[in-house]
Z-matrix of the N, CA and C atoms (Angstrom, degrees):
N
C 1 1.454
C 2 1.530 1 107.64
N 3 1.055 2 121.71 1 126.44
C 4 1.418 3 131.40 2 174.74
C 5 1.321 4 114.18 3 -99.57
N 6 1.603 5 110.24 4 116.59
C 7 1.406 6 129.30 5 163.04
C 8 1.452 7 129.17 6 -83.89
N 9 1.235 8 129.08 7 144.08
C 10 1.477 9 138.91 8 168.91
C 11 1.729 10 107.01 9 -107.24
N 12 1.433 11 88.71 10 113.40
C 13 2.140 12 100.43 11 -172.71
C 14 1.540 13 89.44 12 -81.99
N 15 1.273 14 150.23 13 1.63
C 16 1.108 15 135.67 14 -170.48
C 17 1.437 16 114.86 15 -101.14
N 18 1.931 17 114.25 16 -0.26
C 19 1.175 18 132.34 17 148.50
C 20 1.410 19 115.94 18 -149.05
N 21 1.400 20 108.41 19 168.26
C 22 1.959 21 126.15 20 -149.60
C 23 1.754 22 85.30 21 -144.72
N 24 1.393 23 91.26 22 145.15
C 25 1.640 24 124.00 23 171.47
C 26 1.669 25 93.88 24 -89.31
N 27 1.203 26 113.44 25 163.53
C 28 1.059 27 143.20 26 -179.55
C 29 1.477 28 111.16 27 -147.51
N 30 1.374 29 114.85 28 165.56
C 31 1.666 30 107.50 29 -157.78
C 32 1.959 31 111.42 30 -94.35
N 33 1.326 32 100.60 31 21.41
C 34 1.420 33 107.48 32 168.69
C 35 1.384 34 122.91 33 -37.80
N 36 0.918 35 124.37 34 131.79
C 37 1.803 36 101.54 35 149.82
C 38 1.588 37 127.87 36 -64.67
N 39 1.102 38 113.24 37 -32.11
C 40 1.652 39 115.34 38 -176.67
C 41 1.679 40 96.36 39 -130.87
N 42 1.381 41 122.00 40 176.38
C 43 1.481 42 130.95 41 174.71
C 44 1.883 43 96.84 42 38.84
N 45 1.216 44 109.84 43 64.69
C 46 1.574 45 114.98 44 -177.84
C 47 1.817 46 107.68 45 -95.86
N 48 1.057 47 119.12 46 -11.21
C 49 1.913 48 116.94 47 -159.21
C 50 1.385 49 74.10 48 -117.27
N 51 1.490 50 91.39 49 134.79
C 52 1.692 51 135.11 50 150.89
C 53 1.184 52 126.73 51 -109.30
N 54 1.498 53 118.94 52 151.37
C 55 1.289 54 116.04 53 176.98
C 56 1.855 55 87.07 54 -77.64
N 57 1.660 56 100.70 55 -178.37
C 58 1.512 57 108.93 56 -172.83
C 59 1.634 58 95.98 57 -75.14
N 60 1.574 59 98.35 58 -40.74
C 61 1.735 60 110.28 59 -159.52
C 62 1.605 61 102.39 60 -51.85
N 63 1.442 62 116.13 61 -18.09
C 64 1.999 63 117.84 62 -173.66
C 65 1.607 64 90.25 63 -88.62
N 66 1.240 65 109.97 64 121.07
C 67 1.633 66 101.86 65 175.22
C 68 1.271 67 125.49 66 -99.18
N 69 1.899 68 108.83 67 -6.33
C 70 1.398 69 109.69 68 -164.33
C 71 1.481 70 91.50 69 -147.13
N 72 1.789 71 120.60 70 127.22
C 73 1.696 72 106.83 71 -174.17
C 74 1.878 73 88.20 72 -103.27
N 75 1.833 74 75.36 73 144.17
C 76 1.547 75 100.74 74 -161.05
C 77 1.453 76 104.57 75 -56.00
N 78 1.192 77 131.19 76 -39.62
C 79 1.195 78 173.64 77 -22.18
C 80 1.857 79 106.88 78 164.24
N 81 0.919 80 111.32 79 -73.13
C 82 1.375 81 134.66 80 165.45
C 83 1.206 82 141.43 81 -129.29
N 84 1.602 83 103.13 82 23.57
C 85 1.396 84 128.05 83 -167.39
C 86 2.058 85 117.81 84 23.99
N 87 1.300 86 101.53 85 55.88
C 88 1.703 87 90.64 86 -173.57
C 89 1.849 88 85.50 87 -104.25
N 90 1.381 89 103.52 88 157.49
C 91 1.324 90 119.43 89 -154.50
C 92 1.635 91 93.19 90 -104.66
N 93 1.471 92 128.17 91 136.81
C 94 1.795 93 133.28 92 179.84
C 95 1.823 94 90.89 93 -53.26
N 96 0.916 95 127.28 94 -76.08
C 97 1.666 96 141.96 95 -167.67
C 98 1.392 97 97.54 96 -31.86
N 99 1.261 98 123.74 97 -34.93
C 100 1.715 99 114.39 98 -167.83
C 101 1.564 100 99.10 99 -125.00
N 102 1.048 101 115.70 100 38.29
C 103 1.759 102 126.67 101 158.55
C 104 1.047 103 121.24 102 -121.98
N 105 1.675 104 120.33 103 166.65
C 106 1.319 105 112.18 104 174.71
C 107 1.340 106 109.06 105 -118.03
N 108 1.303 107 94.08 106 164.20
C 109 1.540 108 103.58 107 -170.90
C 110 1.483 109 118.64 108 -47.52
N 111 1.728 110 124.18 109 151.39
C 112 1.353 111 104.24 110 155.15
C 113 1.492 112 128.39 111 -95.56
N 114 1.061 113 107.23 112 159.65
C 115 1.349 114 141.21 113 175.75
C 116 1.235 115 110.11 114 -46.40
N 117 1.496 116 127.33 115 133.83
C 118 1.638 117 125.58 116 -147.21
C 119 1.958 118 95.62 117 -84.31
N 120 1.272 119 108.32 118 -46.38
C 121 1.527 120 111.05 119 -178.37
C 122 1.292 121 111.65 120 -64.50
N 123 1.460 122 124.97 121 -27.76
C 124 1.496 123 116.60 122 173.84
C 125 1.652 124 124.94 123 -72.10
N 126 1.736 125 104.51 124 -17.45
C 127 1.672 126 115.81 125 -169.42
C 128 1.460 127 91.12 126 -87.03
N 129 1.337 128 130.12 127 -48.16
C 130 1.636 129 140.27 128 172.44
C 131 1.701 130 104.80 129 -46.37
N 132 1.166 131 122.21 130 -25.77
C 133 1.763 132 116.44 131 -173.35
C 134 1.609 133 76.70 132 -99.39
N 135 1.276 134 140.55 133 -69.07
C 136 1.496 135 135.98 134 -156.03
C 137 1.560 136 95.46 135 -52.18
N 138 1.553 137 129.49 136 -45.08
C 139 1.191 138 113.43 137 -162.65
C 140 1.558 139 128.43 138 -77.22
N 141 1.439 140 109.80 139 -25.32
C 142 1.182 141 151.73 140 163.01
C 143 1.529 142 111.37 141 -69.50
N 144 1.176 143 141.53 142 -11.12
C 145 1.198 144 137.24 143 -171.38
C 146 1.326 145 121.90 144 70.62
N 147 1.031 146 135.84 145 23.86
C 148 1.452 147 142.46 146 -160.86
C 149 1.630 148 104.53 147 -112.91
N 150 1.251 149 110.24 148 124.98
C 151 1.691 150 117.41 149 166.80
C 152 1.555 151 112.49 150 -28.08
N 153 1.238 152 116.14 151 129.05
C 154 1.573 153 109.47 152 178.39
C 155 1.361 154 105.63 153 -86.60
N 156 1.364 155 138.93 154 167.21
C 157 1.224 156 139.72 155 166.61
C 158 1.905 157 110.68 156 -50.11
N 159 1.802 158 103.08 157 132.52
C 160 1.762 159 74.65 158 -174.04
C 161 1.452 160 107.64 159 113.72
N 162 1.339 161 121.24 160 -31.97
C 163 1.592 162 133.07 161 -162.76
C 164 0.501 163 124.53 162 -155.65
N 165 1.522 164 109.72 163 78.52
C 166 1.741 165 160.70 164 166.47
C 167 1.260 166 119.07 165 -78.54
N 168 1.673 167 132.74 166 111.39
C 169 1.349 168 135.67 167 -155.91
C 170 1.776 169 80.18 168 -72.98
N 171 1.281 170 99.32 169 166.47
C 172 1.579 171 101.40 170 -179.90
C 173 1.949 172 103.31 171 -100.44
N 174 1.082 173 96.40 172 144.30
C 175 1.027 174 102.33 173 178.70
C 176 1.549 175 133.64 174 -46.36
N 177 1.214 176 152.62 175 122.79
C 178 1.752 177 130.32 176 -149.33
C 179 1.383 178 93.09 177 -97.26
N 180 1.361 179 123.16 178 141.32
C 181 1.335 180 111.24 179 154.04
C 182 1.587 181 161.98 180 -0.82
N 183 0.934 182 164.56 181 130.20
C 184 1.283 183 152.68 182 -177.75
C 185 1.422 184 111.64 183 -60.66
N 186 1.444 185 152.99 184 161.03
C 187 1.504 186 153.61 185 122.42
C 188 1.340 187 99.00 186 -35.59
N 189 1.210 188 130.47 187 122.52
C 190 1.550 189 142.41 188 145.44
C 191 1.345 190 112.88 189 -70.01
N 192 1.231 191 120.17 190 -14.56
C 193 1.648 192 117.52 191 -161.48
C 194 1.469 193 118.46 192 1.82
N 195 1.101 194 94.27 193 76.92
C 196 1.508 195 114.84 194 171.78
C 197 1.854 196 103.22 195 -126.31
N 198 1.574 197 116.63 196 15.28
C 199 1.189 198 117.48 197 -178.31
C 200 1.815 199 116.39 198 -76.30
């Protein structure tokens, strides 16, 4: 598995890769220094705009048509 040290996961469920330069995710407060790096195919979907693995719009409801 090939990593990129120039960004770190954080313990999000979705929007998980940081650049190194963010040191603390706002989010779930996990700190760059005590993460591990991300994963080279996940920074290529983040950089690119592409859903990362993990970050799945949720499904919307059904119509009840009961309107």
């Amino acid at each position: 598995m090939r990593t990129v040290p120039e960004f770190w996961d954080c313990n999000c469920p979705h929007q998980y890769v940081h650049p190194r330069a963010v040191a603390v995710c706002k989010r779930c407060d996990a700190r760059s220094q005590d993460q591990p790096d991300s994963r080279f195919t996940e920074v290529m979907r983040m950089l690119l705009g592409e859903k990362a693995i993990g970050e799945e719009e949720p499904t919307p409801p059904s119509p009840t048509g009961s309107e």
